[in-house]
C-alpha positions in Angstrom: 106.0 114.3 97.7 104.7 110.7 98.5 105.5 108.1 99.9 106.2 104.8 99.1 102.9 103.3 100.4 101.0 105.9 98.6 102.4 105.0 94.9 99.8 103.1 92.4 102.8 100.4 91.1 100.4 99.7 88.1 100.3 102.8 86.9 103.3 104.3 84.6 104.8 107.3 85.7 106.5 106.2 89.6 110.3 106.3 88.7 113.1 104.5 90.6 116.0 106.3 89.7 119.6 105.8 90.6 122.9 107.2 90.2 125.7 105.5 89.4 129.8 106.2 89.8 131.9 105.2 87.4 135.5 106.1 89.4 136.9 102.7 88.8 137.4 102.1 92.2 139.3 105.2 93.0 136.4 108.4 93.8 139.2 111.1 94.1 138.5 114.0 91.2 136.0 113.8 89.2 134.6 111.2 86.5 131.0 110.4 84.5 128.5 109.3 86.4 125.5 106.9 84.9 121.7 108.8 85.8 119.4 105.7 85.3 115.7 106.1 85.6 112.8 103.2 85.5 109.5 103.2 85.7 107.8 100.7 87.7 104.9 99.5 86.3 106.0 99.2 82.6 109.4 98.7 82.9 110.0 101.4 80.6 114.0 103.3 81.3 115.9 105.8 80.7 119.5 106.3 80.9 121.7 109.8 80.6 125.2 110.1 81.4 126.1 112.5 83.8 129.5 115.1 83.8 129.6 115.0 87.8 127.0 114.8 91.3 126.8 118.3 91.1 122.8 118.8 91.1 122.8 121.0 87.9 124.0 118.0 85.8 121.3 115.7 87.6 118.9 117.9 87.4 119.6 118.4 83.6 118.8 114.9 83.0 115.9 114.8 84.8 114.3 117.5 83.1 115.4 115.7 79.5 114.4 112.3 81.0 110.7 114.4 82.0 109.9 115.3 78.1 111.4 111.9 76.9 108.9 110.1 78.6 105.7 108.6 76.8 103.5 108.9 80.4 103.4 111.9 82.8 106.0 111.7 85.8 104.2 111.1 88.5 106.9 110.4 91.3 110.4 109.6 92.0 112.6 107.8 94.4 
């Protein structure tokens, strides 16, 4: 783990990622959810949809997101 002050933004491989809801303005049951993952010096991103929050679908796509990737993942946040 690092932190942010020790991430090298002009190297590729320090992801941002976020996860997004898409409930429609009402989070009762359950409803896709938008993984999106960018890498800050290049720009480069990648997008998966996700079934739920449950941390076997995100970690899924981050493993899928890991082997797409043209650069070794170096960190997240």
């Amino acid at each position: 783990m690092r932190t942010f002050a020790q991430w090298d933004h002009s190297r590729a491989g320090f992801l941002e990622i976020d996860l997004v809801g898409h409930e429609g303005g009402d989070p009762r049951g359950e409803f896709a959810y938008t993984l999106c993952a960018t890498d800050v010096a290049s720009g480069w991103t990648e997008v998966r949809v996700v079934r739920n929050r449950a941390r076997r679908w995100t970690h899924e796509a981050l493993k899928e997101i890991r082997r797409q990737l043209p650069f070794a993942l170096l960190g997240l946040d």
